[in-house]
Every structure is written in structure tokens, then in C-alpha cells.
C-alpha positions, 0 to 999 in steps of 0.5 A, spaced: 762 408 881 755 405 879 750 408 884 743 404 880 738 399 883 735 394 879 727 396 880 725 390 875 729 384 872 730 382 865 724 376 867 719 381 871 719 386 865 718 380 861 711 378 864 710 386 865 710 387 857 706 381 856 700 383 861 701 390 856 700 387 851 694 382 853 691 388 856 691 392 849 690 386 846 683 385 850 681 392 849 682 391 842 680 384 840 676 386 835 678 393 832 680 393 824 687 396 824 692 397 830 697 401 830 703 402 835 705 408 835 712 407 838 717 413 841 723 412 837 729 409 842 727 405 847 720 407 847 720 403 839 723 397 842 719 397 847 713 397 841 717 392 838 716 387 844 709 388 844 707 388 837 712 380 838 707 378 844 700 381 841 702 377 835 703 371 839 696 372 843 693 372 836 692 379 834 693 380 827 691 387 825 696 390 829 702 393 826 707 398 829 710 405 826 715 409 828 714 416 832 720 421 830 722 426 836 728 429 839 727 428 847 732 432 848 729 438 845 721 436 843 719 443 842 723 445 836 723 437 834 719 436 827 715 429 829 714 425 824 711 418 823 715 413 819 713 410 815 708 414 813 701 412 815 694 413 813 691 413 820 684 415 819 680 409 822 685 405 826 687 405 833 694 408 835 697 407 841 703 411 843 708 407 846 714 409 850 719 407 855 718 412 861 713 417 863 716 423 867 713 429 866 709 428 859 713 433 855 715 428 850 708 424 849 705 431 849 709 433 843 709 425 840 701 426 839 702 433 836 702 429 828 696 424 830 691 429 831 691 430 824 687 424 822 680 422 824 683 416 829 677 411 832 682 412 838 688 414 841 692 411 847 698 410 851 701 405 853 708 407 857 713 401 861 714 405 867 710 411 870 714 415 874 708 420 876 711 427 876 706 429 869 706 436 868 703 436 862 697 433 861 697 426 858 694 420 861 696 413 860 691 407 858 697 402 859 702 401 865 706 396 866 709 399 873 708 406 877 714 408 880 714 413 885 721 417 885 724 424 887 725 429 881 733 428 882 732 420 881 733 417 874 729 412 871 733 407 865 730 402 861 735 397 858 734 393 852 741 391 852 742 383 852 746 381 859 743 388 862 736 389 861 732 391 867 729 398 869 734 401 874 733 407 879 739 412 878 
């Protein structure tokens, strides 16, 4: 039996992405390179829609990569960047689906500290608040107050995407 409620619908996850990537976009309109860093998984899909939405506003610079990492286990994950990207100079903006404790953005940073960036942002589509690391987000697109017992699920999926609380 499915216990779940949707939080957000296919249309309001839409007009979420969409702000997000106005806001990136107007905070950065006149940088040289921009580099969505995405979490792989659902965070990579969320940055493949806001790369589609920057592009539509008129942001040319902006490319995406992939961040590598095991969220089950990120402490002995290698994260790596692919492809394989000069940094130095660019903003990157990490991108991931949810925001809970922040373990997993704390260690998907790990790698774009080697590189001598213009500036280092998150974007996350929900925040979920209960940060025990410290990692903070430039770009919400929803804060959702949960108990630490609920699950929040992000689906790309045709036919069910929506955020939903489990």
C-alpha cells in the first residue's frame, strides 16, 4: 500500500525549476563559464532541466558535468567529475535533487576544491532542513519541514513526476 503524498506536482516542479534557473541565470548573466555541476542520479536530471531552462533564457556559457558519488556510502566514494573539466575560473553550481543532512553535497564538493573557482554555489530542488553538515544552499527551489522518519522522493519519471513525502 502507498502511504505517499504528492508535495509538488509535475506543473509546480516545473515553474520551481524554472525560477531556479532565472535566479542562476540573473546572478550570473555575465560570467564567462558556467558549470552545473550535477549529483549523479536524480540530482544529474534536475541539472539537465536547468541547463534546458538557462539555455531558453538566454544563458549561452553554461554547460553541465557530472559529479560521481555513491549516496549510499560517500565517505569511501571516489567522486569524480566527468567529463573532466578545467575549473579554474568558472562557476560551478553544484545541483542535487534534495538537501537532508548535507553529507552527500559535503563530499560531492570534495573534488572542486582543487581548482581555483570564481565561485562555488548549490542549487537543491527540495530542502528538507535537517543539516548536520555544513552546507549551505544559494538556490531553493522548495523548503519542506519534515520529521527525520519521513522520506522525501523526487521523480523524473513520465507519468509520475512530482515530489512526494513518504
Amino acid at each position: 500500500m502507498d502511504t505517499s503524498t504528492q508535495v509538488l506536482s509535475k506543473e509546480k516542479m516545473r515553474l520551481i525549476i524554472s525560477r531556479l534557473a532565472y535566479e542562476i541565470y540573473e546572478q550570473h548573466f555575465d560570467c564567462e563559464r558556467l558549470i552545473l555541476a550535477a549529483v549523479t542520479g536524480n540530482g544529474e536530471k534536475l541539472a539537465k532541466k536547468l541547463l534546458d531552462e538557462l539555455k531558453l533564457v538566454g544563458c549561452k556559457q553554461a554547460s553541465l558535468s557530472r559529479l560521481k558519488i555513491d549516496k549510499q556510502d560517500p565517505v569511501k566514494s571516489e567522486v569524480a567529475l566527468q567529463p573532466e573539466t578545467e575549473l579554474s575560473g568558472a562557476v560551478v553550481v553544484v545541483v542535487d535533487d534534495v538537501l537532508n543532512s548535507g553529507k552527500t553535497l559535503m563530499y560531492a564538493l570534495r573534488p572542486l576544491l582543487r581548482y581555483d573557482l570564481l565561485r562555488l554555489q548549490v542549487a537543491v530542488l527540495v530542502d528538507r532542513g535537517h543539516h548536520q553538515f555544513p552546507v549551505g544552499v544559494n538556490f531553493c527551489g522548495y523548503q519542506l519541514a519534515t520529521t527525520l522518519q519521513e522520506h522525501i522522493r523526487v521523480s523524473f519519471e513520465p507519468g509520475e513526476e512530482g515530489v512526494y513525502l513518504h
